[in-house]
BAZANU-264757 format. One record per atom (N, C-alpha, C): x, y, z; residue in three letters. Coordinates in steps of 0.05 Angstrom, whole numbers, plus 5000, padded with zeros to 4 digits. Layout:
% BAZANU-264757
XYZALA
...
% end
This chain:
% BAZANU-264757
501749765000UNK
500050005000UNK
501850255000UNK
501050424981UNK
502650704980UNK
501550865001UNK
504451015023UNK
503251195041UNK
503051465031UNK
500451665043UNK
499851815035UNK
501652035056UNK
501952265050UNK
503352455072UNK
503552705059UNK
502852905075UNK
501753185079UNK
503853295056UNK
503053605041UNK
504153765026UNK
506853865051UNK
505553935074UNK
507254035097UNK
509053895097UNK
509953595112UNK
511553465109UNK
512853375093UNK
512653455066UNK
514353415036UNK
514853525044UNK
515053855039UNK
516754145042UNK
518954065064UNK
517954015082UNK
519653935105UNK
521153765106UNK
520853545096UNK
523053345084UNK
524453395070UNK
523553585047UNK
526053645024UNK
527653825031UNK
526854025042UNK
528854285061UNK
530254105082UNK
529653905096UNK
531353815122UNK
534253685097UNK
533153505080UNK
535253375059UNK
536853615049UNK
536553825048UNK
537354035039UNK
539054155051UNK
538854105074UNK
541354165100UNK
540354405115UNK
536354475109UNK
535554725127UNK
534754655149UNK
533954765175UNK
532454645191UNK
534854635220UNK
537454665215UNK
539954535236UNK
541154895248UNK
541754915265UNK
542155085269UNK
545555235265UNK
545255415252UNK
548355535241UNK
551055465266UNK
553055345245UNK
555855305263UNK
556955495277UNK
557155585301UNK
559055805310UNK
561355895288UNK
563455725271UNK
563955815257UNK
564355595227UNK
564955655212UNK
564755515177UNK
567355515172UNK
568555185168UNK
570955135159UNK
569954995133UNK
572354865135UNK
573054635104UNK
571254395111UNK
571554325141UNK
569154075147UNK
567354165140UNK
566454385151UNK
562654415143UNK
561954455116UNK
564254565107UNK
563254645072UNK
563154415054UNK
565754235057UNK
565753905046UNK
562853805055UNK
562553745081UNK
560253685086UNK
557553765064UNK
556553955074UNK
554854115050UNK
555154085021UNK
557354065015UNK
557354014980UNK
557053734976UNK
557853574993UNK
557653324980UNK
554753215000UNK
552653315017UNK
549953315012UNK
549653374997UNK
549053664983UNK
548053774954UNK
548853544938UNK
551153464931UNK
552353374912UNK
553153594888UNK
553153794883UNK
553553954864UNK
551954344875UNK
554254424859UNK
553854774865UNK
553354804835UNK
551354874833UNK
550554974803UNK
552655324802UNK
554055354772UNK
554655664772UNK
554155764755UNK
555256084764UNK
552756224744UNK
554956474749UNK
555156654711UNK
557056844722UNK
555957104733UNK
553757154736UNK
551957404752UNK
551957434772UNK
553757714775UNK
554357814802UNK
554058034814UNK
551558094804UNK
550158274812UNK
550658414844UNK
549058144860UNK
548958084885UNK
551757944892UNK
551057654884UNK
553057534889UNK
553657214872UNK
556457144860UNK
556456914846UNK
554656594864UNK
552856534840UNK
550456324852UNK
551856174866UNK
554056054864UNK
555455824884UNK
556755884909UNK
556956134912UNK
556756164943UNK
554456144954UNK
552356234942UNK
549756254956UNK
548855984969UNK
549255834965UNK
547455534977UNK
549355555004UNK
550855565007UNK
552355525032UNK
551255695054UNK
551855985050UNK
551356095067UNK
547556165069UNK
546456105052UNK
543555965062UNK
543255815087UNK
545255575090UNK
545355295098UNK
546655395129UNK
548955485119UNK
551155485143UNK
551355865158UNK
550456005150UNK
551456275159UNK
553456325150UNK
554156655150UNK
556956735138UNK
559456585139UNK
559856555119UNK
563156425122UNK
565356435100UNK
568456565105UNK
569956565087UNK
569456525058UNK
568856645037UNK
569156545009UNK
571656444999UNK
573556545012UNK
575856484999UNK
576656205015UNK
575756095031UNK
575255805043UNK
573755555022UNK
572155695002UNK
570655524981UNK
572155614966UNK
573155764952UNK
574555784928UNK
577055634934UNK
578555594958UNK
580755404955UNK
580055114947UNK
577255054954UNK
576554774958UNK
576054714930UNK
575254924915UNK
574154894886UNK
575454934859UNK
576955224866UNK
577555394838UNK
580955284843UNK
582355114856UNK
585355174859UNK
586455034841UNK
585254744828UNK
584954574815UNK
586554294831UNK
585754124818UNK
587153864824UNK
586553804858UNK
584153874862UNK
583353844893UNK
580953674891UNK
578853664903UNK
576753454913UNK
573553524890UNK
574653834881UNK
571753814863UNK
573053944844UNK
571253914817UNK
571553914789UNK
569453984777UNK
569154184760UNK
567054244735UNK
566054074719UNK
563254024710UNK
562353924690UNK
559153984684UNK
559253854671UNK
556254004660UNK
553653804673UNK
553553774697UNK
552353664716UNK
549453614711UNK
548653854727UNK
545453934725UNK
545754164698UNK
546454364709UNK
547854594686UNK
550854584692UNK
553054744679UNK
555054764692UNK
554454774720UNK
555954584735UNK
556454544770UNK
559054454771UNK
559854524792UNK
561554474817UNK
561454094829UNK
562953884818UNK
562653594831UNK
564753524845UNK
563753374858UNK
566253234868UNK
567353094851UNK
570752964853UNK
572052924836UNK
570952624830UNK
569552574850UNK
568452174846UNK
566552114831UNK
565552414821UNK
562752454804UNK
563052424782UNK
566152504771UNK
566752504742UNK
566152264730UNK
567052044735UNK
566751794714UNK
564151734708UNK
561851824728UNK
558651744729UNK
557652034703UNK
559752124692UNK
558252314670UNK
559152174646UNK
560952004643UNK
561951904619UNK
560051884592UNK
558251714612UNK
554951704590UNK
554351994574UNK
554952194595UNK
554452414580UNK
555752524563UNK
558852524563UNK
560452654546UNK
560152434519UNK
560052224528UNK
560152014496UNK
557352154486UNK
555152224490UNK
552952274481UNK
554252554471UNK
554852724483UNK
555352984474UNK
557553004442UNK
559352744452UNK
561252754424UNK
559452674398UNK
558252494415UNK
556552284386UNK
554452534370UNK
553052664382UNK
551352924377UNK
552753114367UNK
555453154373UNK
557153394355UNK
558253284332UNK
559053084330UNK
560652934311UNK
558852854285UNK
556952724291UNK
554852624277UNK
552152824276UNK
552653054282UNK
550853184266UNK
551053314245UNK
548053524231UNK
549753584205UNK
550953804214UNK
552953924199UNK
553954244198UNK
554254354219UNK
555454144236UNK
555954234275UNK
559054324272UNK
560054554282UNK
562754694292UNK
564354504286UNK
564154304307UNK
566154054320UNK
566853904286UNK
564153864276UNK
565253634247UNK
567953854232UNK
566654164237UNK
567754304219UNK
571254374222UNK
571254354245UNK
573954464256UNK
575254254273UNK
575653964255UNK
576753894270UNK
580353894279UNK
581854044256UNK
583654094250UNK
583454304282UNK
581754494295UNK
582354714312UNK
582454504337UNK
580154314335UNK
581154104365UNK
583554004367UNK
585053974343UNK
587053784340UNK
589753974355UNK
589354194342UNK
590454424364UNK
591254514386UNK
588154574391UNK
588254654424UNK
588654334439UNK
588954074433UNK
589553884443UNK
592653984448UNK
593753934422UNK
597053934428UNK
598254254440UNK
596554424441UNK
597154614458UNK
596954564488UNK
594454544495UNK
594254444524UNK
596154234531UNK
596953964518UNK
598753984524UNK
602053964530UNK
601954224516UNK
604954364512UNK
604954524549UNK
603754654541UNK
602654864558UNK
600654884586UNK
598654714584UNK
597754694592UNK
597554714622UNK
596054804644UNK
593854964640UNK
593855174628UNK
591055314624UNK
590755534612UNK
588055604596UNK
587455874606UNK
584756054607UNK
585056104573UNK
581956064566UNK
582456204538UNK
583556434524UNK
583656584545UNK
585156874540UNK
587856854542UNK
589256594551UNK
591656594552UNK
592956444519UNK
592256334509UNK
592256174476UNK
592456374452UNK
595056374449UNK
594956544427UNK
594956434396UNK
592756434390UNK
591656384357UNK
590156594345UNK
589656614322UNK
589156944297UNK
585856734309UNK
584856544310UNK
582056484303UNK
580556594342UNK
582856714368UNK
582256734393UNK
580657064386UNK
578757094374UNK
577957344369UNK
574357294376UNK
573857404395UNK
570657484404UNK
569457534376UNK
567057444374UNK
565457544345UNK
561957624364UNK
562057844348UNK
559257954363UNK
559458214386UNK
556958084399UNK
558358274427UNK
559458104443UNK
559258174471UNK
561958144492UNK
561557764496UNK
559457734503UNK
559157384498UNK
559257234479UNK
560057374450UNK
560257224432UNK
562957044433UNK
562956884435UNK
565656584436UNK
567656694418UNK
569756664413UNK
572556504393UNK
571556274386UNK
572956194362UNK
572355944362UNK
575655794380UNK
577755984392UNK
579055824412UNK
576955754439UNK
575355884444UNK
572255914465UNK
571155644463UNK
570055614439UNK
568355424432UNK
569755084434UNK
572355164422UNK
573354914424UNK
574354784439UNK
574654964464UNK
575454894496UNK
573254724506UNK
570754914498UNK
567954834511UNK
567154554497UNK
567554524479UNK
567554294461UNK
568554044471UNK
571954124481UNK
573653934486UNK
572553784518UNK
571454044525UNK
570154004554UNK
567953854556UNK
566453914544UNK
563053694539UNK
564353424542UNK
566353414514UNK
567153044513UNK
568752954541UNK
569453174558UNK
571153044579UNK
573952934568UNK
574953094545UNK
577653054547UNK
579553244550UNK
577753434562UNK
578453754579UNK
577553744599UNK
577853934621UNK
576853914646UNK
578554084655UNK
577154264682UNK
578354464701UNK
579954544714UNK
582054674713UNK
584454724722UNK
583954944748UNK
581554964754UNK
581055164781UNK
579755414758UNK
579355664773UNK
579155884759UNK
581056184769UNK
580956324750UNK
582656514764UNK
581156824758UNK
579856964771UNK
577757174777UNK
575357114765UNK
574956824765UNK
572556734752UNK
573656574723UNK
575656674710UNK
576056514695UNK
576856274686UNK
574456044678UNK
575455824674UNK
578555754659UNK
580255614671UNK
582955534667UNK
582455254660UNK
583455134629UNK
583154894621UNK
585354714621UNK
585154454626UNK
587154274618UNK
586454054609UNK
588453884602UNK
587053594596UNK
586753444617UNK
584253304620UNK
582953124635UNK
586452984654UNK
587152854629UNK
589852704648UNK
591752854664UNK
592153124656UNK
593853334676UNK
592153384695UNK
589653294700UNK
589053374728UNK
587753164745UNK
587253024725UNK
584752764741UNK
587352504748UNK
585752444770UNK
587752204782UNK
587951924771UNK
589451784766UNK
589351544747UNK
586451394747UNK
586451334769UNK
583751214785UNK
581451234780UNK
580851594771UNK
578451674771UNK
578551634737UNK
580751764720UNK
580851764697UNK
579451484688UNK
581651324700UNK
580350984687UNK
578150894692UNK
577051014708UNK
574450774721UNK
572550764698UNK
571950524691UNK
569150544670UNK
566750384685UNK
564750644685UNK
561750654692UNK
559750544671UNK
558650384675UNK
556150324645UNK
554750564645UNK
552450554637UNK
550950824628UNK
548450744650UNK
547950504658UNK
545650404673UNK
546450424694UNK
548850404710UNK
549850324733UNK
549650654740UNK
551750834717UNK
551551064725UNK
548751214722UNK
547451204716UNK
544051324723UNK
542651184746UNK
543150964751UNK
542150894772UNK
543550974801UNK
546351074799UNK
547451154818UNK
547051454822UNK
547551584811UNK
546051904806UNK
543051934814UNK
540951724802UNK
538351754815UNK
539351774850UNK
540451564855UNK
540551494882UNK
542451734900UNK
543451844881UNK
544352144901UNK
542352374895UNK
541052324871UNK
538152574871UNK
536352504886UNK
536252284901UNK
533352094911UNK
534852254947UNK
537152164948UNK
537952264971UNK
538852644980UNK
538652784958UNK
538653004963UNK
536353134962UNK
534653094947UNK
532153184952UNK
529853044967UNK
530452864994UNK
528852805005UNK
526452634993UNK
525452794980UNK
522352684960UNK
521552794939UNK
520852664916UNK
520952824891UNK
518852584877UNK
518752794858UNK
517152584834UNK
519252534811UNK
518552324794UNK
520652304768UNK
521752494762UNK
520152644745UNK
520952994749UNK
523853104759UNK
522253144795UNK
525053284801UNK
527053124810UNK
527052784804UNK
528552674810UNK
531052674783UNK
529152644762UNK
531152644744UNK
532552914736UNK
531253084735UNK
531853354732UNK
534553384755UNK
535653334774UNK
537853474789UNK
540153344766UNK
540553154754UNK
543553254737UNK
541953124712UNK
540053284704UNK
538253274676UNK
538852984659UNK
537352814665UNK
536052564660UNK
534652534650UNK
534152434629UNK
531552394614UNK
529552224618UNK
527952244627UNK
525352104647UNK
525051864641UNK
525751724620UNK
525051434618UNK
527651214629UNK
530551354626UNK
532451184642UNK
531651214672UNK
530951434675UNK
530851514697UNK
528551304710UNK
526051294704UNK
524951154712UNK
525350894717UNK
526550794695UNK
527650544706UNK
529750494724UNK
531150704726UNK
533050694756UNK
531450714777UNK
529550844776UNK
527550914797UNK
527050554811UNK
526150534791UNK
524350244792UNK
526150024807UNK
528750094796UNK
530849844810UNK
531450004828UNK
531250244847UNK
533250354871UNK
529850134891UNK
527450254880UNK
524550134894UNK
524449904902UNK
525449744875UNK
526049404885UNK
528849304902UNK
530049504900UNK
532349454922UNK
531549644944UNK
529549684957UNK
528349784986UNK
529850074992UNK
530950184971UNK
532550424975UNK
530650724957UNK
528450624951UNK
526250854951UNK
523350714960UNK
521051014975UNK
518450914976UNK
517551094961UNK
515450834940UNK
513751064941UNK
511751124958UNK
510751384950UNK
508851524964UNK
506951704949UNK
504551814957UNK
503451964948UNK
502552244964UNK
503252434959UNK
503952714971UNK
500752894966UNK
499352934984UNK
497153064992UNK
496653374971UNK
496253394950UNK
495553644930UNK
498053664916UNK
500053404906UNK
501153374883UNK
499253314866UNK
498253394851UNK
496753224833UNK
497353404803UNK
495753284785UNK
496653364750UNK
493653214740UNK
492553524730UNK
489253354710UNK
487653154735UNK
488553264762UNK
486353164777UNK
487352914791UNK
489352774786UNK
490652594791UNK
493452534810UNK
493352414832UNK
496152394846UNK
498652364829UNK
500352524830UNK
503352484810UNK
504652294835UNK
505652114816UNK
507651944834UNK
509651974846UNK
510251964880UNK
512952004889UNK
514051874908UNK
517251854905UNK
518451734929UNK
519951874952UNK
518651764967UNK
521251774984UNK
524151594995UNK
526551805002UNK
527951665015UNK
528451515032UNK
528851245043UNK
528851125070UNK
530151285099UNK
532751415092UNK
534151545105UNK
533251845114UNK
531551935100UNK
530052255097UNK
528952245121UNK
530552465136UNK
528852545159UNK
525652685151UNK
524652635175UNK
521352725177UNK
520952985196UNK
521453135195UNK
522253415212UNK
518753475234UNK
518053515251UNK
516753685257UNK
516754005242UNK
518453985250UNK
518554355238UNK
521554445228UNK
520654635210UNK
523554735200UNK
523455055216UNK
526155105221UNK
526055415234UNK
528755445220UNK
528755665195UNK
530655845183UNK
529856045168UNK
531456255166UNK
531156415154UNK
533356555130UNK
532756425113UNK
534656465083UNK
533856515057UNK
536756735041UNK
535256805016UNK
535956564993UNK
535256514973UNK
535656324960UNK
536256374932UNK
538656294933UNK
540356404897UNK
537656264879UNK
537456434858UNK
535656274831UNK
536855964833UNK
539055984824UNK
540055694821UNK
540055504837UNK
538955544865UNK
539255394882UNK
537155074887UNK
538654894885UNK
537354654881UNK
533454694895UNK
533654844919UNK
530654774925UNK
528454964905UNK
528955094891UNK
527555304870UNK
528755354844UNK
530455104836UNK
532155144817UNK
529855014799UNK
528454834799UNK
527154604782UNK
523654774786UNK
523154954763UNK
521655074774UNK
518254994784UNK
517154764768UNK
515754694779UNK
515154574802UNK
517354484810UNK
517554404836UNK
516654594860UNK
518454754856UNK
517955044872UNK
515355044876UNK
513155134843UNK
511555194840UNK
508754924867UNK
510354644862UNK
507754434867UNK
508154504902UNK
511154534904UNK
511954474933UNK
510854734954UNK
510654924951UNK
510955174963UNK
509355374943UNK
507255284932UNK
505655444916UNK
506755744902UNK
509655714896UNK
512455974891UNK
511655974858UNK
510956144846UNK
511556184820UNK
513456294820UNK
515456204792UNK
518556344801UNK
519656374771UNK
520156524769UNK
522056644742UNK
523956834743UNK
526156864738UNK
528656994744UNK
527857104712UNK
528657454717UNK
527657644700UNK
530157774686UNK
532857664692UNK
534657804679UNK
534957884658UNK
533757664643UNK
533557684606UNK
531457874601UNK
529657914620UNK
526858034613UNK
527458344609UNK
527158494586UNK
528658824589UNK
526358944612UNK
527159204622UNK
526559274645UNK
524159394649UNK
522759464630UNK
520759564629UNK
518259354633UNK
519059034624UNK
516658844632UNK
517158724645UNK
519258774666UNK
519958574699UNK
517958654716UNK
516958454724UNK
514258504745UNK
516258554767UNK
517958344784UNK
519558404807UNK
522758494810UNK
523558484792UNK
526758624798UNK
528758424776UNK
530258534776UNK
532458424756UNK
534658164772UNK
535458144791UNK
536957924806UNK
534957794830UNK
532157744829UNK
530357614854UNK
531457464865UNK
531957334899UNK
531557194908UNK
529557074919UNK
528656884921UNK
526256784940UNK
527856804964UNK
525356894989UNK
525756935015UNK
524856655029UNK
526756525049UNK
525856235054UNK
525456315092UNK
523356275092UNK
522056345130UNK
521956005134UNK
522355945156UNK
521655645168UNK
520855395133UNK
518855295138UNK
518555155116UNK
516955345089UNK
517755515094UNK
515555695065UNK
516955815052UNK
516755905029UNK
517956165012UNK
516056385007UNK
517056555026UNK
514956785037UNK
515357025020UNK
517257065012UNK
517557384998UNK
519957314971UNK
521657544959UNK
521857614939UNK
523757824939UNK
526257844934UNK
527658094953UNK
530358104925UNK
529958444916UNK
531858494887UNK
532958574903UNK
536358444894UNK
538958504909UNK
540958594900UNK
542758794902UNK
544458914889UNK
547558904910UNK
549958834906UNK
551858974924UNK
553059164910UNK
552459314919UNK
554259684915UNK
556259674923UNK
558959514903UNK
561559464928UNK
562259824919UNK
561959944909UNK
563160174904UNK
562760394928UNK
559360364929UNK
560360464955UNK
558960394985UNK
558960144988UNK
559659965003UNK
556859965014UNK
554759895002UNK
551559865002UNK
550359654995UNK
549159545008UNK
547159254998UNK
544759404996UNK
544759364971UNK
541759494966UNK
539759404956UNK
538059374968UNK
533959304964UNK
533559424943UNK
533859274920UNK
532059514896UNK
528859424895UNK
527559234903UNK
525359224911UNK
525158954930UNK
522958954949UNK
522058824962UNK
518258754961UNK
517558374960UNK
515558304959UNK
515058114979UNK
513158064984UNK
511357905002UNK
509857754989UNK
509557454993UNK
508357284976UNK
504357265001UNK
502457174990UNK
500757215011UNK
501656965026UNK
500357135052UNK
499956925075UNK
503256995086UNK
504157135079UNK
507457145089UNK
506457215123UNK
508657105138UNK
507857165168UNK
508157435179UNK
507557635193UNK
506957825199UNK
509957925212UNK
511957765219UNK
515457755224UNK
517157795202UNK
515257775190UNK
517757715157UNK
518757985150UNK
518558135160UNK
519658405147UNK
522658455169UNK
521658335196UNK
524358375222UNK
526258085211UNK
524057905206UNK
526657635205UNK
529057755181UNK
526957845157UNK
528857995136UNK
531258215143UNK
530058355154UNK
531758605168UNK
534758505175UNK
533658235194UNK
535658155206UNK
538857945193UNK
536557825177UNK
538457695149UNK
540057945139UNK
538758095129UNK
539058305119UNK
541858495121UNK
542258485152UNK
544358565156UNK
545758425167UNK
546058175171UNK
548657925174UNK
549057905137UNK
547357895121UNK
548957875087UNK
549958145083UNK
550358405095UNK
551058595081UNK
554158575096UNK
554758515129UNK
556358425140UNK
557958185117UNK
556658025112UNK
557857755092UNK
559557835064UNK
558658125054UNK
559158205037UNK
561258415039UNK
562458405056UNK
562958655064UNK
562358935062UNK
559459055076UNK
558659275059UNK
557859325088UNK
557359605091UNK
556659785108UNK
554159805108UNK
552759815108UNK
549359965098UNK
548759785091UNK
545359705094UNK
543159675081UNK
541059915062UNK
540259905046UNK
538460065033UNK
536359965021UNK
533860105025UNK
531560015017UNK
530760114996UNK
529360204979UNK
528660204953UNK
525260214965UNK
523960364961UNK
521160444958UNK
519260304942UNK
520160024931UNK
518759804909UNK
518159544925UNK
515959464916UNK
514459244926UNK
512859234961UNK
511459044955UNK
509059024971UNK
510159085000UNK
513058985005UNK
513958935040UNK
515559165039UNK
515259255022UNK
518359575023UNK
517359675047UNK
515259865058UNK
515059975074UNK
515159875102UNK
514059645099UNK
515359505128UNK
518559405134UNK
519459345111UNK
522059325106UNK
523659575118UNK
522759715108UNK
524160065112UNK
524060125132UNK
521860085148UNK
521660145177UNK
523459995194UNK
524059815190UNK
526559635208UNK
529159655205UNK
529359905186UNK
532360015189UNK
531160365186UNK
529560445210UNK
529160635211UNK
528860875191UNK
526560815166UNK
526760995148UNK
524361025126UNK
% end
């Protein structure tokens, strides 16, 4: 018999799996942060930095302020414990994660190679290249390669085709991350940085989807096919069948979740065996777009009734809420909506608007306040500033006297 269990206690299960709910470390080292990434299993990134780059944000959600330059050793130095790949989106993995993508880069070659009139068929003479350059040379940032074809076309994001064929070489996994240096990805070949061990290991394509379900099954607490397959983008039918064998090996339940439904109908879901069952969650955090609990957006939408769209692309005149949104995360809800700016220039975190979702609790404007100014502290910035936009501005404003 499938057990049935409350919308409440989903939310609460998937936030406790999420690492919310525990109360902040007096202080944030390399233990807590290892810890945390390898629950997540992956830091989705993103180069918009408006506020702040997306892969710090999950942490200090989780854990309270703590060193950045403590995660950038663990990440960007290279030849350490985590590595780039194209995960969920580009993310942040641990280095044990690499071989369980193989499936993917063979798919990615077979799709570039064998399609029609794809870059890769065309230039293969430029891979052949930046191969024996990397390594001559190797590491090294695309801006460091000097070839007549290393020339931007377009505007400022338009690639090189030295750009493209890094990224190229990267999809297949016979490139890979050399750390970054002010954000810039630094490339090498897979064997200059990956350990014999990891290099060699061969994963089937079944073993590795079935092992990946079983770290999305365990990071998100409870999910449907959906957002199970969706954390390192799966295509629903392997997926399901991994599903099916983690179920017959007693390592998922299903369940059916109280107002999941689709056309009137319970959508199918499991849970983890190991997933704690929380009474209650008590936190108060903002939540990068990219962040696994509002990254998958219908989820958001089934879990926490959150409609959510990040408006950056949207020009400014038809943004309903602000140009960098975070969702505001109170205990188990996503209560508000808060545009964020750091003014490192002159040293301001600034509110360019503030919203309130209904039903937000009548605290949400002090709990904010108070976030508010432990992230402006995090950022190093002096000031808070409010901005006279959206529904909670004025209560907002009033809790920094103004």
């Amino acid at each position: 018999m499938v057990e049935t269990i409350s919308g409440a206690l989903a939310r609460r299960v998937a936030l406790a799996a999420q690492g919310f709910g525990r109360p902040h470390p007096p202080a944030v080292g390399t233990r807590q942060l290892n810890a945390l990434v390898h629950r997540l299993n992956l830091l989705q990134i993103d180069s918009v930095n408006v506020f702040e780059r997306s892969h710090y944000l999950p942490a200090f959600a989780r854990l309270g302020a703590y060193d950045k330059g403590a995660l950038d050793a663990l990440t960007f130095t290279g030849g350490g414990r985590y590595i780039e790949y194209w995960a969920h989106v580009a993310a942040l993995i641990p280095v044990e994660t690499w071989p369980l993508m193989r499936w993917k880069m063979d798919y990615y070659r077979h799709e570039l190679m064998n399609g029609r009139d794809t870059w890769a068929r065309s230039n293969a003479p430029m891979l052949d290249w930046l191969r024996a350059e990397l390594a001559d040379k190797g590491p090294l940032a695309a801006s460091e390669i000097e070839h007549d074809a290393n020339k931007r076309r377009g505007p400022w994001w338009g690639w090189s085709d030295v750009k493209i064929g890094l990224e190229t070489l990267f999809y297949w996994g016979e490139v890979t991350t050399a750390g970054r240096n002010r954000f810039e990805r630094r490339y090498a070949l897979a064997e200059q940085i990956l350990p014999a061990e990891i290099l060699n290991r061969e994963v089937s394509e079944a073993d590795a989807v079935r092992e990946l379900l079983r770290r999305s099954a365990r990071a998100h607490g409870i999910g449907t096919l959906g957002d199970l397959a969706d954390y390192y983008r799966i295509k629903k039918a392997p997926a399901l069948a991994a599903i099916r064998e983690l179920h017959d090996a007693g390592e998922l339940i299903p369940v059916t979740v109280r107002g999941w439904e689709k056309n009137g109908k319970p959508i199918p879901a499991w849970l983890h065996p190991d997933a704690r069952l929380p009474r209650r969650i008590e936190a108060t955090a903002l939540l990068s777009p990219f962040d696994p609990v509002v990254w998958e957006r219908d989820r958001a939408l089934r879990m926490f009734d959150f409609h959510y769209r990040i408006e950056i692309y949207t020009p400014q005149p038809k943004r309903v809420f602000g140009y960098y949104v975070l969702p505001l995360l109170i205990d188990d809800r996503v209560v508000g909506r808060v545009d964020l700016k750091s003014d490192r220039q002159a040293g301001v975190l600034r509110v360019q608007a503030v919203w309130a979702e209904p039903g937000a609790p009548a605290e949400t404007a002090e709990r904010l306040a108070a976030l508010l100014r432990t992230t402006a502290a995090w950022q190093g910035l002096g000031e808070v500033t409010v901005a006279d936009r959206g529904t909670l501005a004025p209560a907002l404003r009033a809790q920094f006297g103004r």
